[in-house]
Backbone as CSV, one residue per row, in Angstrom:
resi,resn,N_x,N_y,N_z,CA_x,CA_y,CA_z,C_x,C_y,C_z
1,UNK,-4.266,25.930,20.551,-5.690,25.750,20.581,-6.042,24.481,21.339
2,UNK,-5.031,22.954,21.165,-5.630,22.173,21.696,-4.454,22.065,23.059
3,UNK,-5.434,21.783,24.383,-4.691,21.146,25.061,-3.816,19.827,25.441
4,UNK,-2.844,19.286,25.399,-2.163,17.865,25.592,-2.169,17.983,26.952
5,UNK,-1.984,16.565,27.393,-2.068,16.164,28.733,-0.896,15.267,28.602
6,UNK,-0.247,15.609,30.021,1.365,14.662,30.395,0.577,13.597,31.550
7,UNK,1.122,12.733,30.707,-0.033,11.324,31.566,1.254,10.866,33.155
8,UNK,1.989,11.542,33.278,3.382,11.377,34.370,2.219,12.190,35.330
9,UNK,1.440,13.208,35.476,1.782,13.787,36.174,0.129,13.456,37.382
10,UNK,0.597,13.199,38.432,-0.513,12.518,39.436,-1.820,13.795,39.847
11,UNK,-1.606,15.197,39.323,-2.517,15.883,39.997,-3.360,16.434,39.243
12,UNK,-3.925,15.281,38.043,-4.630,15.931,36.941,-5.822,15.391,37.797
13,UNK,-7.244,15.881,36.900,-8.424,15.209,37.197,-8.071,13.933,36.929
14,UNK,-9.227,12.368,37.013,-8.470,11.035,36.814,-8.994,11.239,35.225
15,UNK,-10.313,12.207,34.591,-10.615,11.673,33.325,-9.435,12.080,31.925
16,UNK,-8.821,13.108,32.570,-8.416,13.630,32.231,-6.917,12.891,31.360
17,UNK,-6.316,12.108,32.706,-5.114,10.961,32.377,-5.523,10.149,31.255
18,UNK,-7.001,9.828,30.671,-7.539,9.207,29.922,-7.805,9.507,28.421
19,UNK,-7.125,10.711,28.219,-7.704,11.601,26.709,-7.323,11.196,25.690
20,UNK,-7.679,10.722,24.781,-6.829,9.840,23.497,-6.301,11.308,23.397
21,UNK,-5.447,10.652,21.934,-5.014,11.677,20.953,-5.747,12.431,20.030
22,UNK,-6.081,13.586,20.270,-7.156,14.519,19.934,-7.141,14.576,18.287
23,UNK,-5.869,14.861,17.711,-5.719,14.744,16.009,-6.562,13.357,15.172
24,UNK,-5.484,12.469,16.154,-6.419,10.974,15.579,-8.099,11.118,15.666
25,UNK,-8.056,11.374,16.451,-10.083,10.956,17.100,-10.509,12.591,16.031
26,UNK,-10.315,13.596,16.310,-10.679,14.325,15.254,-10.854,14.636,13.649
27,UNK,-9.877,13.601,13.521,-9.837,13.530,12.177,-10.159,12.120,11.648
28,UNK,-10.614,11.009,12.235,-11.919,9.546,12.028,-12.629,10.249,12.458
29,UNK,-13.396,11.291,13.229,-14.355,11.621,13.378,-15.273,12.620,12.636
30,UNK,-14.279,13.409,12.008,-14.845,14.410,10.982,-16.146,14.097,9.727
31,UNK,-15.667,13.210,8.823,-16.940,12.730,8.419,-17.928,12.477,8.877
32,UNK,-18.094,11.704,10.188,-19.366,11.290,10.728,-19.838,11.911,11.355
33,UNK,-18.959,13.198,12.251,-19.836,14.335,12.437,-20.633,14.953,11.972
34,UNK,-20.441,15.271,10.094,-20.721,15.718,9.030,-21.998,15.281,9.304
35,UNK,-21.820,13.665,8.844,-22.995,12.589,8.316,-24.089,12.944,9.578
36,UNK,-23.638,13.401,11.076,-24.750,13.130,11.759,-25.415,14.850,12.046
37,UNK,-24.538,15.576,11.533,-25.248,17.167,11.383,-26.628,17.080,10.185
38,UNK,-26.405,16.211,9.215,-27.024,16.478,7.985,-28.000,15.781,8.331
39,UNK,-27.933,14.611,9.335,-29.405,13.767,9.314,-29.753,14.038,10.646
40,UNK,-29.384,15.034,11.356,-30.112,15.122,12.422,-30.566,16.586,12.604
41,UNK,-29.854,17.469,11.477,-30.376,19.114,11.483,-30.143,19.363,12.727
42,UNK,-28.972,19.447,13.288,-28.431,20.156,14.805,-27.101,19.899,14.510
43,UNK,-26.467,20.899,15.612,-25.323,21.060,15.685,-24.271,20.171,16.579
44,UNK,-23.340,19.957,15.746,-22.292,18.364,16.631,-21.086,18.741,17.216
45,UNK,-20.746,18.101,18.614,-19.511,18.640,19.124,-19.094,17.563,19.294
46,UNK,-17.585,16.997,19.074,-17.097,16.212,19.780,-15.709,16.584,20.626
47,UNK,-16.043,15.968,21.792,-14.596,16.451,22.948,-14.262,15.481,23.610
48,UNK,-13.170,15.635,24.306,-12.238,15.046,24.779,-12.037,15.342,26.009
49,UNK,-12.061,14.533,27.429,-11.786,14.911,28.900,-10.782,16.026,29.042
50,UNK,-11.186,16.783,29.863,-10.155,18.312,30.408,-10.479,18.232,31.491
51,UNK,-9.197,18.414,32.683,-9.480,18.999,34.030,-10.987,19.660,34.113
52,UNK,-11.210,20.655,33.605,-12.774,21.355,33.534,-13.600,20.627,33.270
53,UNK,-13.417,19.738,32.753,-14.890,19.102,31.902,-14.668,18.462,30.359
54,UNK,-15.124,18.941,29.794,-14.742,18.607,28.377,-14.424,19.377,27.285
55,UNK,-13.306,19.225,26.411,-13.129,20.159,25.563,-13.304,19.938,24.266
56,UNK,-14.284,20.879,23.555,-14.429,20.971,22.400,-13.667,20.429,21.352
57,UNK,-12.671,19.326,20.366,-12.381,19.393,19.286,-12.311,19.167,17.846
58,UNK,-13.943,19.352,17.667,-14.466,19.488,16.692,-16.047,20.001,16.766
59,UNK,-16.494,20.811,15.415,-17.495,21.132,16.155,-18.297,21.491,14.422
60,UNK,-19.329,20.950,14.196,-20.179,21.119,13.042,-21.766,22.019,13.361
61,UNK,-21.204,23.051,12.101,-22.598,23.378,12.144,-24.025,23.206,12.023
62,UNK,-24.965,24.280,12.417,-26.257,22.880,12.294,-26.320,23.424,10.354
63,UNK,-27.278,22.981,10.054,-27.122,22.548,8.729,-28.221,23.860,7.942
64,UNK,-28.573,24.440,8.733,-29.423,25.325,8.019,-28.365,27.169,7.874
65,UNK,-29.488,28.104,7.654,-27.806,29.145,7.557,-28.551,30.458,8.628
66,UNK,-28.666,29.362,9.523,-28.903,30.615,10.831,-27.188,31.310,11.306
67,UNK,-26.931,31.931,11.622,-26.078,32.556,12.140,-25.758,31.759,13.517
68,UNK,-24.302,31.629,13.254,-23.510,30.840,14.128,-22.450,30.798,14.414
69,UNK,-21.439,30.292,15.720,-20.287,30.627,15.830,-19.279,29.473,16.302
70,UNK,-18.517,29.164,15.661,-17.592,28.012,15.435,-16.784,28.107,17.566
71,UNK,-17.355,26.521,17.996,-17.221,26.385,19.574,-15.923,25.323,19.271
72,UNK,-15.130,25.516,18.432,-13.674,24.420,18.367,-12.545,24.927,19.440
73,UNK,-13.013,24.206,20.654,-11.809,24.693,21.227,-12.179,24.915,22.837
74,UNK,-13.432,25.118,22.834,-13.615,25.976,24.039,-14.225,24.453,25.226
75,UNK,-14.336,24.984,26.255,-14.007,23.764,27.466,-15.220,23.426,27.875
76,UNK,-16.038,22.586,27.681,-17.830,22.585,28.319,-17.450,22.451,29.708
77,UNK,-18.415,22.986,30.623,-17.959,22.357,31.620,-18.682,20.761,32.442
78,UNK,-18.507,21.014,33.626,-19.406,19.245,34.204,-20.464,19.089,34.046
79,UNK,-21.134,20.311,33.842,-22.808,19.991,33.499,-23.161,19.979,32.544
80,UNK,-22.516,19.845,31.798,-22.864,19.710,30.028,-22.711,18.453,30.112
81,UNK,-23.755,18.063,28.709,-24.005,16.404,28.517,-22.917,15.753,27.480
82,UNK,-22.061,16.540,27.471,-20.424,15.891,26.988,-19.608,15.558,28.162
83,UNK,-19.417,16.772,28.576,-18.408,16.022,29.840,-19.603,14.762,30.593
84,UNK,-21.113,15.014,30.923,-21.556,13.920,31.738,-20.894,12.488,31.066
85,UNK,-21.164,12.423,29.863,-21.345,11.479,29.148,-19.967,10.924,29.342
86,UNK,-18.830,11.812,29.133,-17.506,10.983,29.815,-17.426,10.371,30.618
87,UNK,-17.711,11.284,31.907,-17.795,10.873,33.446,-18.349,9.332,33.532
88,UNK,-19.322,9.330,32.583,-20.253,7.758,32.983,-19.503,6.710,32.390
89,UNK,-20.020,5.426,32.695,-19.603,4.519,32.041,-19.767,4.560,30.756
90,UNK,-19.131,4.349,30.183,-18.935,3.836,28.523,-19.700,2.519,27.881
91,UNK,-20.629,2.405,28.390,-21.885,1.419,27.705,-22.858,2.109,26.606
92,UNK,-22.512,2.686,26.171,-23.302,3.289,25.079,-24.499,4.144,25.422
93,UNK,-24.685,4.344,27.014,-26.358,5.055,26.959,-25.580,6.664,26.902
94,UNK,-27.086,7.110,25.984,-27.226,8.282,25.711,-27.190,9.129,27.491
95,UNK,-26.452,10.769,26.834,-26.785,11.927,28.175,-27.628,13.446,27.877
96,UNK,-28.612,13.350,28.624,-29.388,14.619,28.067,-29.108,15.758,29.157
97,UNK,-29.098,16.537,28.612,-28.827,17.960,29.705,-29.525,19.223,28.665
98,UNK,-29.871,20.066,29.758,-30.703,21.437,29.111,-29.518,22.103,28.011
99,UNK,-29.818,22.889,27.037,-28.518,23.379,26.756,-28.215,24.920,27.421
100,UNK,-26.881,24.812,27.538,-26.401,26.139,27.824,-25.549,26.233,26.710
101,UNK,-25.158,27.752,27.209,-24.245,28.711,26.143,-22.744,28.609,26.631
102,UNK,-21.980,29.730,26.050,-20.695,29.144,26.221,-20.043,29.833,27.312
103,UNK,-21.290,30.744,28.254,-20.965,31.355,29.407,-21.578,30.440,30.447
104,UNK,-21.897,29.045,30.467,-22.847,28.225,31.022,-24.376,28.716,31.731
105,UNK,-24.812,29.768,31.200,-26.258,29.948,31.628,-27.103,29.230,30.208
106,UNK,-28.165,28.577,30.819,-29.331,28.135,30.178,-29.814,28.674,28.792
107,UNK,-29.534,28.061,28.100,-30.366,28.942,26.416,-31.888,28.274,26.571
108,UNK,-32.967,29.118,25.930,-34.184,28.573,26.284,-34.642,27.601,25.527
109,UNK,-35.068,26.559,25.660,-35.710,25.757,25.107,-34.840,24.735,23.967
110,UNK,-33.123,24.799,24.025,-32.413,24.062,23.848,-32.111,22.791,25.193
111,UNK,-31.509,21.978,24.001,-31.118,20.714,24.947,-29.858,20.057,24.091
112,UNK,-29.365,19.161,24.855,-28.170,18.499,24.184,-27.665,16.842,24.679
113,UNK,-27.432,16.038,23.809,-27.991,14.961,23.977,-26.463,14.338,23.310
114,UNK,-25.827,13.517,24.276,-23.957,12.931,24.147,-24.148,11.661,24.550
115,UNK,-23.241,11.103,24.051,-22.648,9.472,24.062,-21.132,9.234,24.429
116,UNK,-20.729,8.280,24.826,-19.104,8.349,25.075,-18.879,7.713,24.259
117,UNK,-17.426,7.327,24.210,-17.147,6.052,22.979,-15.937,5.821,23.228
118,UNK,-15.394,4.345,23.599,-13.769,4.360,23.084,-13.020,4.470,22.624
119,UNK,-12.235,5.069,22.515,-10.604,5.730,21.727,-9.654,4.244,21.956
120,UNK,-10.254,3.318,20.816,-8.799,2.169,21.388,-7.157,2.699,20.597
121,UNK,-6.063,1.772,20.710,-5.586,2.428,19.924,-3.848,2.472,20.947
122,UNK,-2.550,2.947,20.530,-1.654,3.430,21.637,-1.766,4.036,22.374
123,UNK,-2.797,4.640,22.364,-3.247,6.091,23.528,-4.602,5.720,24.150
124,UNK,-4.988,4.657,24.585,-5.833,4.781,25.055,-7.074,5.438,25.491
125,UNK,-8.118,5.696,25.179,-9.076,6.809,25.914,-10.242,6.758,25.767
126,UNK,-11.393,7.697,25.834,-12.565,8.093,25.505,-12.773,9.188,24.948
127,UNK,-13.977,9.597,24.381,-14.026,10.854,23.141,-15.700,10.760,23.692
128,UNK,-16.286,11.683,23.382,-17.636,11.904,23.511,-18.450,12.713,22.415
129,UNK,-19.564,12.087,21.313,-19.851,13.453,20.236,-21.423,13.386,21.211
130,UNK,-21.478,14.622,20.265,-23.127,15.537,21.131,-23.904,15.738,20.227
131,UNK,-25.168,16.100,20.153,-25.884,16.948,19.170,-26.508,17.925,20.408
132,UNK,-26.670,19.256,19.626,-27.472,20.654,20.077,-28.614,20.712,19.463
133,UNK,-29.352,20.901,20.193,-30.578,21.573,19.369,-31.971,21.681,20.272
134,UNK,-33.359,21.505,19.311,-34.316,22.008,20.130,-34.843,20.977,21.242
135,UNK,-35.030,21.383,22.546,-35.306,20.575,23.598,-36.209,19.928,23.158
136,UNK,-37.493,19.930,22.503,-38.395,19.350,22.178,-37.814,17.876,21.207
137,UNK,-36.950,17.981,20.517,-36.630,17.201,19.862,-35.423,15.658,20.852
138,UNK,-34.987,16.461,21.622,-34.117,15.638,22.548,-34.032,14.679,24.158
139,UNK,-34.992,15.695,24.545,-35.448,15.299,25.722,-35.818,14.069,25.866
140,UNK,-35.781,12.984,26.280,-35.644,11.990,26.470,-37.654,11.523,26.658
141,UNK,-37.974,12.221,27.528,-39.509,12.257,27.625,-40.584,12.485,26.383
142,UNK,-39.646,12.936,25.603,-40.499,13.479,24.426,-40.048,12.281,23.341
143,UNK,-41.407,12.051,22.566,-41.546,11.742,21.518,-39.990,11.081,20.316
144,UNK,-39.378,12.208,19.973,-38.174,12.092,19.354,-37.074,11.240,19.689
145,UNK,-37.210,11.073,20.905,-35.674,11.281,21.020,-35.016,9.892,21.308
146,UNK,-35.962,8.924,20.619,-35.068,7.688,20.421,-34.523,7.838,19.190
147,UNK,-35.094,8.916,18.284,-34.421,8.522,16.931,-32.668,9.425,17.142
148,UNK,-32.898,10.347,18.015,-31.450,11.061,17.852,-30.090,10.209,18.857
149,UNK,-31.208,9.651,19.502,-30.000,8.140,20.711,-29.477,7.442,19.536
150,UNK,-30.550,6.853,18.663,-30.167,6.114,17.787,-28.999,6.542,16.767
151,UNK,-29.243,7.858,16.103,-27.987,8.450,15.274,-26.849,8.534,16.399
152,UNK,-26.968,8.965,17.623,-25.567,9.398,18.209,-24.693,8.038,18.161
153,UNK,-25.633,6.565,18.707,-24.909,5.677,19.024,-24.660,5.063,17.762
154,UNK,-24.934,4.956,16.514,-24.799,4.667,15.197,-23.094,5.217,14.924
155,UNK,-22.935,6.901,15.076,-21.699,7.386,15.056,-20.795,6.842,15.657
156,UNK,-21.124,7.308,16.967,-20.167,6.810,17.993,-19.544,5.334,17.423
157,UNK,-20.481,4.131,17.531,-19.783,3.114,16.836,-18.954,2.926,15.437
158,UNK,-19.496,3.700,14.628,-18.507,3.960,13.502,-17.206,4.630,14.047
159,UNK,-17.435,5.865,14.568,-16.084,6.547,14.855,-15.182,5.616,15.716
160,UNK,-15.425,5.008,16.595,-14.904,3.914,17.964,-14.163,2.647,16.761
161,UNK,-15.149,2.072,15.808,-14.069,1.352,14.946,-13.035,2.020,14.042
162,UNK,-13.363,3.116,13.021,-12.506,3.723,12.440,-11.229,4.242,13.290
163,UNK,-11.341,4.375,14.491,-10.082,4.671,15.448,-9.009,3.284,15.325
């Protein structure tokens, strides 16, 4: 299910050479994923650099009991605001992108809103968590969406020390 990366080998993507250890970062991260599904009523991914983009490994539901389908595993690609959020520098600013589905076409009126964070540690790296949900609530232009910058980067810093 999860991919490892051989850091020997020169013809990976460069973010890619960079991936902590997915067990560690998944499992300090699990609670606070929790903590930030429940206070933000949307759904949380956190991933890890892949040749493609970013890969899913962990993934919380949103908190209500709409019908839903567990994304642990699967690869976002570059235009998702997980992998952006890798790609960028690691200063803490928030990444907003429209949301798509897991065939990358556009879902309507979703959006999704990621942070990077350092993986210190023997393995060096970066990790990125997300929240999903309604564009109205995330979009950067709108109203909301300092309070959900605020929960992502709240996590992120917890998870970045607990590592």
């Amino acid at each position: 299910m999860y991919q490892y990366r051989a850091r020997e080998s020169s013809d990976q993507h460069p973010l890619y050479a960079y991936a902590p250890d997915c067990n560690d970062v998944r499992a300090s991260a699990m609670n606070w994923a929790d903590r930030l599904a429940s206070h933000s009523g949307m759904s949380v991914g956190l991933a890890v650099p892949h040749p493609e983009g970013a890969q899913l490994i962990h993934h919380v539901f949103r908190p209500d009991n709409s019908p839903q389908h567990l994304m642990t595993g699967e690869i976002r690609p570059f235009g998702d605001a997980l992998a952006q959020a890798l790609a960028a520098p690691h200063d803490r600013r928030c990444v907003y992108t429209d949301g798509a589905g897991a065939d990358g076409r556009p879902l309507p009126d979703s959006g999704c809103m990621a942070v990077a964070f350092p993986c210190p540690g023997p393995d060096p790296g970066a990790a990125a968590i997300g929240v999903t949900g309604p564009r109205h609530h995330l979009d950067p232009a709108g109203p909301e969406a300092g309070r959900y910058e605020a929960l992502l980067r709240e996590t992120a810093d917890a998870i970045s020390a607990t590592l």
